[in-house]
PDB file of N, CA, C and O in Angstrom:
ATOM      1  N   UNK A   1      49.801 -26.145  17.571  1.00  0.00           N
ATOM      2  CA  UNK A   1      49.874 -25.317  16.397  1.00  0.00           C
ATOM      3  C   UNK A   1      48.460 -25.034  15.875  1.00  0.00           C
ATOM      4  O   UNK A   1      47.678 -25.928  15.552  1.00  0.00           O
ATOM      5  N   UNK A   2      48.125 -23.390  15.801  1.00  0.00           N
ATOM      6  CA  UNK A   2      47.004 -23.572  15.398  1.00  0.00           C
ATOM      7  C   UNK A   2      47.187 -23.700  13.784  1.00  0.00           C
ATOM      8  O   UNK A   2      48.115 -23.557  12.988  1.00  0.00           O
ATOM      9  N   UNK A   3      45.207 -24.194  13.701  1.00  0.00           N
ATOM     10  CA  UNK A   3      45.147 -24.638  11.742  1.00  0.00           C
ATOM     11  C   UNK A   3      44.840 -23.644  11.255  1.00  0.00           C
ATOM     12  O   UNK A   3      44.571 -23.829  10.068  1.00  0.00           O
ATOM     13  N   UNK A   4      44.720 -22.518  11.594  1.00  0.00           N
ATOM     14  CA  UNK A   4      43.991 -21.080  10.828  1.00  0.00           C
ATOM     15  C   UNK A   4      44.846 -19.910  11.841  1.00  0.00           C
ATOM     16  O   UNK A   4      44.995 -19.804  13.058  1.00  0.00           O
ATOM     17  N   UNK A   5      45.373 -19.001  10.474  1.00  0.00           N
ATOM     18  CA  UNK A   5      46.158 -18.476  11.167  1.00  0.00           C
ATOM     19  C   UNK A   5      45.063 -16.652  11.399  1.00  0.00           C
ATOM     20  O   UNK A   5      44.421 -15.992  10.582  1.00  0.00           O
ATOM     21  N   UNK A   6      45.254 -16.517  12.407  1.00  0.00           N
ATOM     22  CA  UNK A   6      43.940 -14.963  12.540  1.00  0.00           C
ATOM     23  C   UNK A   6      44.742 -14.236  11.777  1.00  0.00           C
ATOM     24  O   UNK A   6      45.933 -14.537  11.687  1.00  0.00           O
ATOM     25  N   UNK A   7      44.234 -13.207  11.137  1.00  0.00           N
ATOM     26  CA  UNK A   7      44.409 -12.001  10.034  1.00  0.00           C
ATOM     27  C   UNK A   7      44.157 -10.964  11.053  1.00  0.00           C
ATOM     28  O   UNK A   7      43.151 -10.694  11.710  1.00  0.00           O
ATOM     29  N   UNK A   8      45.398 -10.433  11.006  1.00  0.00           N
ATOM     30  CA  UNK A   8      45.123  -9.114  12.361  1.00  0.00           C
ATOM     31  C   UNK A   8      45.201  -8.110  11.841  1.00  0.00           C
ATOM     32  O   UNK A   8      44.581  -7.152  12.304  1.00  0.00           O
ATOM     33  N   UNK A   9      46.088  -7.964  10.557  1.00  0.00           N
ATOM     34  CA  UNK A   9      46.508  -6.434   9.987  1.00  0.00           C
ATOM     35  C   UNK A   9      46.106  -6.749   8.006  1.00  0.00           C
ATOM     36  O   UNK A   9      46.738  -7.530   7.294  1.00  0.00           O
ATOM     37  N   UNK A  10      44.963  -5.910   7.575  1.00  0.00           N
ATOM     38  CA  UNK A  10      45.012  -5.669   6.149  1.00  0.00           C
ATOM     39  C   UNK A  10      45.833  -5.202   5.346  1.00  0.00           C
ATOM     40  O   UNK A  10      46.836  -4.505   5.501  1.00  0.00           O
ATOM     41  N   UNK A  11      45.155  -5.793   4.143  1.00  0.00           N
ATOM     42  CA  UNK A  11      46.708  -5.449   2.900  1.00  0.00           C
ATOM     43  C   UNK A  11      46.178  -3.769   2.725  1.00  0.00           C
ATOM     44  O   UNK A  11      45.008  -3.391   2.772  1.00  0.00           O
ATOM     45  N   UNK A  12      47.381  -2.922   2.516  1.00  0.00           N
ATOM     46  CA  UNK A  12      47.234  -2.085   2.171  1.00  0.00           C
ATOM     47  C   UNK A  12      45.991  -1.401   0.570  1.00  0.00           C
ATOM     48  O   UNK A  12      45.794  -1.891  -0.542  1.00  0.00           O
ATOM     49  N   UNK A  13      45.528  -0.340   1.130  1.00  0.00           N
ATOM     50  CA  UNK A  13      44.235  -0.149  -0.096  1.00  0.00           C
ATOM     51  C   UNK A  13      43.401  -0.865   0.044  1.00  0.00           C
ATOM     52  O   UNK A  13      42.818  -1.005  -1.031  1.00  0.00           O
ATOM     53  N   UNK A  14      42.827  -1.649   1.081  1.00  0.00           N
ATOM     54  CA  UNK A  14      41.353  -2.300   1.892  1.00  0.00           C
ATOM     55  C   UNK A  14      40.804  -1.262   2.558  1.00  0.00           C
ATOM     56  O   UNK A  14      41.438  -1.143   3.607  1.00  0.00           O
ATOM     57  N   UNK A  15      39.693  -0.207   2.467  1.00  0.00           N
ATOM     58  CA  UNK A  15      39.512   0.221   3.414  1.00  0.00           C
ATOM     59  C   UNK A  15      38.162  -0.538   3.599  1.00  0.00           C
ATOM     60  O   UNK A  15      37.618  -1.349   2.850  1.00  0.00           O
ATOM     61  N   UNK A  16      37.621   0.161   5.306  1.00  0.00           N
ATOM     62  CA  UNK A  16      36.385  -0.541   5.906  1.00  0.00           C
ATOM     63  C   UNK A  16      35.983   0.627   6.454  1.00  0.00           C
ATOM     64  O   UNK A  16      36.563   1.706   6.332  1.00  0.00           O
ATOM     65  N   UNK A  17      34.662   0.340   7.256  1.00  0.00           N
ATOM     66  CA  UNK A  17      34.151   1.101   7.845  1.00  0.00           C
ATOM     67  C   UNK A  17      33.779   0.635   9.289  1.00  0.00           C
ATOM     68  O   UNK A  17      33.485  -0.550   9.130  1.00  0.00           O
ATOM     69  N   UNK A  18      33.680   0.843  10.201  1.00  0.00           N
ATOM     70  CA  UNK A  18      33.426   0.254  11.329  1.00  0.00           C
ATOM     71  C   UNK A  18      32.474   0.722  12.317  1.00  0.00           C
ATOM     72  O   UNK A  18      32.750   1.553  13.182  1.00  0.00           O
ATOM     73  N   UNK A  19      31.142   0.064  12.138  1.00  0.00           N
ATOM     74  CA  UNK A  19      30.164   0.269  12.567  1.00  0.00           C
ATOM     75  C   UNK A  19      30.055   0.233  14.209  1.00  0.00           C
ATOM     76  O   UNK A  19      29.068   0.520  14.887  1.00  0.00           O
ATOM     77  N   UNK A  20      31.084  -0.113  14.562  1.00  0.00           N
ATOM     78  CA  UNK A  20      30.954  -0.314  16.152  1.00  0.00           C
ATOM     79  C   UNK A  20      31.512   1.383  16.525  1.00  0.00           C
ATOM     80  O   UNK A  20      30.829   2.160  17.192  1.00  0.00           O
ATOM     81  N   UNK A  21      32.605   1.662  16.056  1.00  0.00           N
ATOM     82  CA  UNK A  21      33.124   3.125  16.194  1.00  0.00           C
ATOM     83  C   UNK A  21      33.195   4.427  14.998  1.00  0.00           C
ATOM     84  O   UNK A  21      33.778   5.507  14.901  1.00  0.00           O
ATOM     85  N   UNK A  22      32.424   3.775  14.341  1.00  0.00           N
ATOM     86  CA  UNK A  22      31.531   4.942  13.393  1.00  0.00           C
ATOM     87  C   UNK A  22      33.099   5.591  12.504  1.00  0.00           C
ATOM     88  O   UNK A  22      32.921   6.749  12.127  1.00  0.00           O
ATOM     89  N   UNK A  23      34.125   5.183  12.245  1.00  0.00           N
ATOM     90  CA  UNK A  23      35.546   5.678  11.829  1.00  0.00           C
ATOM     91  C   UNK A  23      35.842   4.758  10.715  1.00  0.00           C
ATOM     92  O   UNK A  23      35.584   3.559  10.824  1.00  0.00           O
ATOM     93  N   UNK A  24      36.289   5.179   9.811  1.00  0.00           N
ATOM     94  CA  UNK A  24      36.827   4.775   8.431  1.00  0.00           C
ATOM     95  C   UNK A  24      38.514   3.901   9.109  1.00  0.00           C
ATOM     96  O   UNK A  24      39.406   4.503   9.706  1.00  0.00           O
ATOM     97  N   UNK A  25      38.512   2.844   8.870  1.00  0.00           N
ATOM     98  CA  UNK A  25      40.176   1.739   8.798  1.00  0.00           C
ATOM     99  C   UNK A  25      40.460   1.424   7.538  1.00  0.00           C
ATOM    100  O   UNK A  25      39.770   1.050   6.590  1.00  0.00           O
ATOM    101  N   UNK A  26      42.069   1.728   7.749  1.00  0.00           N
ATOM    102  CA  UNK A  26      42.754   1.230   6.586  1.00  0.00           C
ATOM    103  C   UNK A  26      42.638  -0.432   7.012  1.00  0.00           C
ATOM    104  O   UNK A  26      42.599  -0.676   8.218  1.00  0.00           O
ATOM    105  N   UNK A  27      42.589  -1.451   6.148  1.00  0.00           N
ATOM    106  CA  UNK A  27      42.866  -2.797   6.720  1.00  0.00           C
ATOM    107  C   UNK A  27      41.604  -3.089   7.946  1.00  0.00           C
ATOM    108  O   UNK A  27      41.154  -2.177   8.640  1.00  0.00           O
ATOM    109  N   UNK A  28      41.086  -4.735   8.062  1.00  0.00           N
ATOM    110  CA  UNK A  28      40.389  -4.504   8.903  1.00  0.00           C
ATOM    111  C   UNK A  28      40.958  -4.722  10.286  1.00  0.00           C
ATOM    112  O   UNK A  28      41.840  -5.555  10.496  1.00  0.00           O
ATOM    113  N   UNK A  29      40.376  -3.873  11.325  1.00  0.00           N
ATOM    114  CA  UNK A  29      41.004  -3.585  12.461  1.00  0.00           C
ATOM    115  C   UNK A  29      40.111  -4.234  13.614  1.00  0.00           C
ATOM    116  O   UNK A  29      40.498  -4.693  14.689  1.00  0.00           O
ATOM    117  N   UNK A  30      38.286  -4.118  12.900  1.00  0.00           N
ATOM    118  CA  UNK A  30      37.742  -4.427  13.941  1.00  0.00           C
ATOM    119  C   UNK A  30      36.916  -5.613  13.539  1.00  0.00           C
ATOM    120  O   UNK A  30      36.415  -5.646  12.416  1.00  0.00           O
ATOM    121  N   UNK A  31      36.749  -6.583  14.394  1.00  0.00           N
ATOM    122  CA  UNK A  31      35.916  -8.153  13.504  1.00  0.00           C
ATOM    123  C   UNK A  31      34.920  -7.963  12.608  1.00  0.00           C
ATOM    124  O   UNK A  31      34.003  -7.229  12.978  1.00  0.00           O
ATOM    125  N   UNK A  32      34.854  -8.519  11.337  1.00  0.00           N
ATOM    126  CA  UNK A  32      33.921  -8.751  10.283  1.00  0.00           C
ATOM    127  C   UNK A  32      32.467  -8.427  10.679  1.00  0.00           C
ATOM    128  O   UNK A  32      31.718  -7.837   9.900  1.00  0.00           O
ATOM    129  N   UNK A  33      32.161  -8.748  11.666  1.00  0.00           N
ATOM    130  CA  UNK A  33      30.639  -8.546  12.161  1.00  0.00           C
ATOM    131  C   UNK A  33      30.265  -6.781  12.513  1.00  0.00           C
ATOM    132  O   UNK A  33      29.201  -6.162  12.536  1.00  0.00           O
ATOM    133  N   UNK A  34      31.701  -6.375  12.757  1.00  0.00           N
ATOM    134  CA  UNK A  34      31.357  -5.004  13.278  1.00  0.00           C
ATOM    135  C   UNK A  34      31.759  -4.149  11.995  1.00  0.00           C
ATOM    136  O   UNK A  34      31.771  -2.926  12.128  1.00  0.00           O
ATOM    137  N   UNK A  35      32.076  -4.685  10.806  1.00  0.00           N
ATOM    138  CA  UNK A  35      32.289  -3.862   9.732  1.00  0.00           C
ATOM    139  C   UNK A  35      31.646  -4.009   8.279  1.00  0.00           C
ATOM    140  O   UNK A  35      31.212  -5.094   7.893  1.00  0.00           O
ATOM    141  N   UNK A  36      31.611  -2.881   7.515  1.00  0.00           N
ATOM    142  CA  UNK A  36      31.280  -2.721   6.481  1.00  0.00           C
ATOM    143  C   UNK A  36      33.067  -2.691   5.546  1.00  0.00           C
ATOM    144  O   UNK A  36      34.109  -2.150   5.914  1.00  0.00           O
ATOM    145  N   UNK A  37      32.719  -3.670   4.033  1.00  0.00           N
ATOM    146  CA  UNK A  37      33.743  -3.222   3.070  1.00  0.00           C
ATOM    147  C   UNK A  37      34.327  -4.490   2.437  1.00  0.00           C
ATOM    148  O   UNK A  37      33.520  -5.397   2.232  1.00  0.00           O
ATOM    149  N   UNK A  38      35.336  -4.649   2.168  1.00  0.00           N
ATOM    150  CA  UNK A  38      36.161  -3.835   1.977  1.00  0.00           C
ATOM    151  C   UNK A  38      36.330  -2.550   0.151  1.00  0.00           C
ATOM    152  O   UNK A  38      36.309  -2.859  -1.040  1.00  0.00           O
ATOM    153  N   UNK A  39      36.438  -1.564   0.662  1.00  0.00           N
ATOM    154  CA  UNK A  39      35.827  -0.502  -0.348  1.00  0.00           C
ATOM    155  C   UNK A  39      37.516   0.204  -0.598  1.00  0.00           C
ATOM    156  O   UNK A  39      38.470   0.212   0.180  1.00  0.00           O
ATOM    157  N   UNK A  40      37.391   0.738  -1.956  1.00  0.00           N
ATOM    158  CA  UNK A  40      39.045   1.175  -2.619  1.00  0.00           C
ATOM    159  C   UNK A  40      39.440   1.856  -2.370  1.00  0.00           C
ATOM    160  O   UNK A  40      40.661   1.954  -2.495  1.00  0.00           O
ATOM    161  N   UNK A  41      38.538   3.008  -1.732  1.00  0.00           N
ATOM    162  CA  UNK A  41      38.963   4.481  -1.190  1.00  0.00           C
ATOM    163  C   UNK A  41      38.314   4.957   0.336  1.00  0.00           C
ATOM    164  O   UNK A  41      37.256   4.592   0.851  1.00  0.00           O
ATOM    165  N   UNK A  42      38.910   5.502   0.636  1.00  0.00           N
ATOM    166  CA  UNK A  42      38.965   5.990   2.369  1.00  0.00           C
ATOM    167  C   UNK A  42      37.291   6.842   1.363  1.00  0.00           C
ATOM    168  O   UNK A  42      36.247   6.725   2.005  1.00  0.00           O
ATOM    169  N   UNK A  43      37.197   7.381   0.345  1.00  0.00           N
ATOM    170  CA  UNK A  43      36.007   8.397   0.893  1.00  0.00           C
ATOM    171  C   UNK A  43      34.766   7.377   0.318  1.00  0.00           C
ATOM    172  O   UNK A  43      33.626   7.839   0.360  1.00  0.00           O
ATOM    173  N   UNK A  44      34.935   6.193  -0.144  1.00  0.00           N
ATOM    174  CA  UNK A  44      34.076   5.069  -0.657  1.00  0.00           C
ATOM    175  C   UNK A  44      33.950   4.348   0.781  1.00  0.00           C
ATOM    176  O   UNK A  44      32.865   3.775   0.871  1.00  0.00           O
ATOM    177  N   UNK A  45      34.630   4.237   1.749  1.00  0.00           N
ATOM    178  CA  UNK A  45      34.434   3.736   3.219  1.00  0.00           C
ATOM    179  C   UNK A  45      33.093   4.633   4.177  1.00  0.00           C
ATOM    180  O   UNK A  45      32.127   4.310   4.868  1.00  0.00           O
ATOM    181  N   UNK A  46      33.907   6.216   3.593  1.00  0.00           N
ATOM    182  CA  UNK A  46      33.006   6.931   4.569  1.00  0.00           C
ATOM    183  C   UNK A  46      31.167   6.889   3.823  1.00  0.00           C
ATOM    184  O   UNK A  46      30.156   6.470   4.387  1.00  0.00           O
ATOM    185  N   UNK A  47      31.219   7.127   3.262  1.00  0.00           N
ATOM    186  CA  UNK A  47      29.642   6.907   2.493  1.00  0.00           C
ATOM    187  C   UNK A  47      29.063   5.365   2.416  1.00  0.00           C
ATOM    188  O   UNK A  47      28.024   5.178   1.783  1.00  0.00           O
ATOM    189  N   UNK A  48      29.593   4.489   2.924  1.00  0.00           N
ATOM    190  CA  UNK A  48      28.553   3.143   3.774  1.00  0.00           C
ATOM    191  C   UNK A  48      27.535   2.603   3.886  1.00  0.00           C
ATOM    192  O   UNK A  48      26.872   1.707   3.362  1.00  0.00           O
ATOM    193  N   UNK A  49      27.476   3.853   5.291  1.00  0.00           N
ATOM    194  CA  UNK A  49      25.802   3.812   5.612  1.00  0.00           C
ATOM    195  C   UNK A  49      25.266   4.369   4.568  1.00  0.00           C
ATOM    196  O   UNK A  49      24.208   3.795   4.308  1.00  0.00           O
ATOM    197  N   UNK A  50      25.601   5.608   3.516  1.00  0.00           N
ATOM    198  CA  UNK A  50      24.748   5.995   2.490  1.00  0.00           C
ATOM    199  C   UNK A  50      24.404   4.867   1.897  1.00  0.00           C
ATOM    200  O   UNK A  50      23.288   4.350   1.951  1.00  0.00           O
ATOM    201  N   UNK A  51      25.569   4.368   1.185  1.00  0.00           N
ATOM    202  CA  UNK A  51      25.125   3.244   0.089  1.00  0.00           C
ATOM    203  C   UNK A  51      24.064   2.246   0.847  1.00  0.00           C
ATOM    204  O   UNK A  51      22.995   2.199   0.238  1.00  0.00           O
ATOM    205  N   UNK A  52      24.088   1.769   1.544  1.00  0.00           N
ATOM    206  CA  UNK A  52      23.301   0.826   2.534  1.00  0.00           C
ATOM    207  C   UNK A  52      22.175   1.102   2.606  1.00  0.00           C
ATOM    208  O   UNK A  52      21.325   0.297   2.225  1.00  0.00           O
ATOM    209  N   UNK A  53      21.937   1.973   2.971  1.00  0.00           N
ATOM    210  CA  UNK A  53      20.614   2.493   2.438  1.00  0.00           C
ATOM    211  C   UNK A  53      20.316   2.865   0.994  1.00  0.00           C
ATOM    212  O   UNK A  53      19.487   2.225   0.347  1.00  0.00           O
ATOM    213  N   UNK A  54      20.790   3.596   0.632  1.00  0.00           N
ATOM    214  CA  UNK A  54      20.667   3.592  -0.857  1.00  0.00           C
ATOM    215  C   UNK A  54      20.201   2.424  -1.565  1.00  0.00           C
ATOM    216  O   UNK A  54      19.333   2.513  -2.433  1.00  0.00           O
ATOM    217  N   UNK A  55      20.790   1.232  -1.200  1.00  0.00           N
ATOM    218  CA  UNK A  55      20.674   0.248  -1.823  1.00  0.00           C
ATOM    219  C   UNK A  55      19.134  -0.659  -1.062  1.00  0.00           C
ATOM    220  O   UNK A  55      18.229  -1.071  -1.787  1.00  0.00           O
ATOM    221  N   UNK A  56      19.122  -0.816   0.404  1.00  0.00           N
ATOM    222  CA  UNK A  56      18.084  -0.448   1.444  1.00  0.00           C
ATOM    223  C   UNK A  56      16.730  -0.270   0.316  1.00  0.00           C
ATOM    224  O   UNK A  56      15.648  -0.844   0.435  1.00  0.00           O
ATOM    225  N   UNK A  57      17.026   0.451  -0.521  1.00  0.00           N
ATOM    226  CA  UNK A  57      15.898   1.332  -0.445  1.00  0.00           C
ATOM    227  C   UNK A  57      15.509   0.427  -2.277  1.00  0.00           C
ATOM    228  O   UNK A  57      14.496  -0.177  -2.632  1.00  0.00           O
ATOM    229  N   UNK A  58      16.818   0.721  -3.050  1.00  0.00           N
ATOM    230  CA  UNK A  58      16.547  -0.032  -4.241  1.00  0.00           C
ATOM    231  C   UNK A  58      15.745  -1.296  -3.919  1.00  0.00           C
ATOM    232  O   UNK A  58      14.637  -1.395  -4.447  1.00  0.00           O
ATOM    233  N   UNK A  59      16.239  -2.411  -3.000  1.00  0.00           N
ATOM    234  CA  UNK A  59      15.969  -3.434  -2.941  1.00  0.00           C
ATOM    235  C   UNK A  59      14.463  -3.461  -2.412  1.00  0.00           C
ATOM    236  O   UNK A  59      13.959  -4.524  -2.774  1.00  0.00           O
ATOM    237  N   UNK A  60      13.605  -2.720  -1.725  1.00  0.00           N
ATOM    238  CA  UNK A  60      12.469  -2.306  -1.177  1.00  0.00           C
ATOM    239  C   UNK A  60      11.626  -1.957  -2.158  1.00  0.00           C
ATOM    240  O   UNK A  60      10.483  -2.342  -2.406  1.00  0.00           O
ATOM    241  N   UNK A  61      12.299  -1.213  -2.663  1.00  0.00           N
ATOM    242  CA  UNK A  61      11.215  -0.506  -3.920  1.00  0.00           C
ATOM    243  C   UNK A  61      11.359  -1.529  -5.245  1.00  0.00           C
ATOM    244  O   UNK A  61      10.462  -1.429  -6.082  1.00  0.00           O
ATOM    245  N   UNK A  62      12.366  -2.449  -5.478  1.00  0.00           N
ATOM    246  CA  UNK A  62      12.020  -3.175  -6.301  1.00  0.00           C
ATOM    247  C   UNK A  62      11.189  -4.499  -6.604  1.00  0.00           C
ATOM    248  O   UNK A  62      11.201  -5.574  -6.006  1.00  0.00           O
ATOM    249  N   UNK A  63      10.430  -4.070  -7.767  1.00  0.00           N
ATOM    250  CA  UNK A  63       8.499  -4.555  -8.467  1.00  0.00           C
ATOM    251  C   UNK A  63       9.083  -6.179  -8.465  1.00  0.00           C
ATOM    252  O   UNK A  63       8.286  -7.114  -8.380  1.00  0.00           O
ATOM    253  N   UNK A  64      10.425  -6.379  -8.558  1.00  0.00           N
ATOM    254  CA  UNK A  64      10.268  -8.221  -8.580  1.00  0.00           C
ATOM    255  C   UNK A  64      10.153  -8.577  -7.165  1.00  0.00           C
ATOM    256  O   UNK A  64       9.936  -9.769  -6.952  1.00  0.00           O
ATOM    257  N   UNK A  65      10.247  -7.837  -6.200  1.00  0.00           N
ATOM    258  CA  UNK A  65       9.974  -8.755  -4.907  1.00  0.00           C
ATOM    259  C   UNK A  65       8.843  -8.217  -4.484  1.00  0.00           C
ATOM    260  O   UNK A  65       8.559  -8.769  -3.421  1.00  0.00           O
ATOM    261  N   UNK A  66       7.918  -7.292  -4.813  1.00  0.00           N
ATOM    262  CA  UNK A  66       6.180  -7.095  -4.613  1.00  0.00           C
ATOM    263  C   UNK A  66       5.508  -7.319  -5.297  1.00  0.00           C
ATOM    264  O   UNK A  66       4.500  -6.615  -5.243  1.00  0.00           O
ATOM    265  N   UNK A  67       5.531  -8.180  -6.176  1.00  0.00           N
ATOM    266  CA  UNK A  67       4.505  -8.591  -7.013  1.00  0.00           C
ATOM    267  C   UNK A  67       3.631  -9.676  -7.018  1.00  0.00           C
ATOM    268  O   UNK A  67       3.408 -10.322  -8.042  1.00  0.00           O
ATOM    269  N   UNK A  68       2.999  -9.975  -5.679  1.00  0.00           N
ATOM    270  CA  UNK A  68       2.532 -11.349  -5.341  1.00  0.00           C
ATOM    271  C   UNK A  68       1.649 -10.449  -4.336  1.00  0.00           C
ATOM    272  O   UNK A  68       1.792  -9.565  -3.491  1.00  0.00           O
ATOM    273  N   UNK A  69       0.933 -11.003  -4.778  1.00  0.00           N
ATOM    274  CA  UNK A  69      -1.066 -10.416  -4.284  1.00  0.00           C
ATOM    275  C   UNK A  69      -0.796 -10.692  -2.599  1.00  0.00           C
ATOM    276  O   UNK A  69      -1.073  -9.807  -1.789  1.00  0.00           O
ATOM    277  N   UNK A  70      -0.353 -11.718  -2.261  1.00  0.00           N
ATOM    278  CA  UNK A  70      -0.453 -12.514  -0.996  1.00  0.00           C
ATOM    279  C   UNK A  70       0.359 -11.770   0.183  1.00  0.00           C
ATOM    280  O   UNK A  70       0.153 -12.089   1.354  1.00  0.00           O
ATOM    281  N   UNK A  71       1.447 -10.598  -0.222  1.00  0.00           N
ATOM    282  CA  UNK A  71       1.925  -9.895   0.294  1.00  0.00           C
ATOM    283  C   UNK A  71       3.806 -10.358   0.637  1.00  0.00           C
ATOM    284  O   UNK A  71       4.730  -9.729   1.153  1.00  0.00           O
ATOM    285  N   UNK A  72       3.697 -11.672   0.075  1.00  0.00           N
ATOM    286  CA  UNK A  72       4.726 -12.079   0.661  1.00  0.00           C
ATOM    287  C   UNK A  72       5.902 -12.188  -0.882  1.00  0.00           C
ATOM    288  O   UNK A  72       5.437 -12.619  -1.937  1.00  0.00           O
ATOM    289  N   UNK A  73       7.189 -11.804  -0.805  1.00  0.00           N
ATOM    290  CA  UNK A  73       7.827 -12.070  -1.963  1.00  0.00           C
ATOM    291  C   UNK A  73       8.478 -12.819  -2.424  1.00  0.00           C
ATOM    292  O   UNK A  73       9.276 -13.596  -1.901  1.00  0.00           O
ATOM    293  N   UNK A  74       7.989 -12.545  -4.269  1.00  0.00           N
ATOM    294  CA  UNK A  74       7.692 -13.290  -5.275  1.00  0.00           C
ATOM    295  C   UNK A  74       9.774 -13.732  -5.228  1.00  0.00           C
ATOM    296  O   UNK A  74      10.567 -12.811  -5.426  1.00  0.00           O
ATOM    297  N   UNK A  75      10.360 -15.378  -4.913  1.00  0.00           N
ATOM    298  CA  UNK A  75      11.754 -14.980  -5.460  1.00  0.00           C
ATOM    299  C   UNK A  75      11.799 -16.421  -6.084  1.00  0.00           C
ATOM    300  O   UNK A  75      12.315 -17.387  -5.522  1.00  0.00           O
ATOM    301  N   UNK A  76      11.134 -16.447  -7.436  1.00  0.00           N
ATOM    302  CA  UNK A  76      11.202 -17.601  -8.184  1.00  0.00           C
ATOM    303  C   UNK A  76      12.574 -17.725  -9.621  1.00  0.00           C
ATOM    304  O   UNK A  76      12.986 -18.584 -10.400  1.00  0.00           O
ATOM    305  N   UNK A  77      12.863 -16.221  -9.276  1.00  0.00           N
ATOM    306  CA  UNK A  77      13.945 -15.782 -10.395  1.00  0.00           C
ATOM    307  C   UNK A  77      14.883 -16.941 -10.777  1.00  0.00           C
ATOM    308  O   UNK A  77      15.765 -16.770 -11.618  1.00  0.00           O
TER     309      UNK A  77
END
């Protein structure tokens, strides 16, 4: 008997995104490693990679992790 039972099919209104085949899933379909989510709406799935970068980019450009002369970042928060 196994102790963990695998999750093969999502609850309905999970969507993902799936970076291995570039396609929006209801429920996740393809393993955790190959996906982005879980996000509320099929068109919050498809914009992903936007946010990812988007965010990519917040986290890059933000002054609390360049602010150390030495080049390396500051995460004493």
């Amino acid at each position: 008997m196994a102790l963990f039972k695998k999750r093969t099919v999502g609850k309905p209104g999970e969507w993902y995104y799936c970076l291995e085949h570039k396609k929006v899933e209801e429920g996740p379909e393809c393993p955790g490693k190959d996906r982005f989510g879980p996000y509320a709406t099929p068109g919050e799935a498809q914009r992903a990679m936007d946010t990812a970068r988007e965010r990519n980019l917040e986290w890059e450009n933000d002054p609390k992790w360049h602010d150390r002369t030495d080049g390396t970042p500051d995460r004493s928060d």
